[in-house]
N, C-alpha and C positions, 0 to 999 in steps of 0.2 A: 565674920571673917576673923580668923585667930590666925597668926605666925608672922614670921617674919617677916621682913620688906629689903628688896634689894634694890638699891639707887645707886646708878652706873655713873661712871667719870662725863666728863664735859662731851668729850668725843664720844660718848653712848660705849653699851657692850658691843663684841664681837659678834660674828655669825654664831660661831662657836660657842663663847660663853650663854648667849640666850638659847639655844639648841641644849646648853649642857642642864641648865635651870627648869628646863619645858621638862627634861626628862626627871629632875628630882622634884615634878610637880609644881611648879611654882607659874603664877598665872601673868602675864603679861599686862604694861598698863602703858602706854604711850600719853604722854605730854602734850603730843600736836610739837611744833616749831619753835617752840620755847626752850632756853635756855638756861636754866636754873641755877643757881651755887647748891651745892649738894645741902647745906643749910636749909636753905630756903625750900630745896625739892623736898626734904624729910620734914618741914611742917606742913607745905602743901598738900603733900600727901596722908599724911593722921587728918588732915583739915576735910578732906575729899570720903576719906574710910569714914567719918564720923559721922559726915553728915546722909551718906550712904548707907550704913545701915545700922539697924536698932543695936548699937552696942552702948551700954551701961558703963561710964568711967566712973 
């Protein structure tokens, strides 16, 4: 997996904005009920891609 990663405000994205991201390709990833500081969401998630798949840092 190569590109970008978009990490939404506290209140999550809009209908809208996730509808406008599906259409410029961009793949969905749900947290479950948790709550993150956008900090935190953006190591847990390199944390998650990493151990996910064969990628070489």
């Amino acid at each position: 997996m190569n590109g970008p990663v978009m990490i939404g405000p506290e209140g999550d994205f809009t209908l809208e904005e996730v509808d406008y991201a599906k259409k410029k390709g961009y793949t969905t990833l749900d947290l479950g009920k948790n709550r993150l500081r956008t900090e935190t969401a953006a190591v847990f998630v390199v944390s998650v891609l990493t151990v996910n798949c064969s990628c070489n840092y």
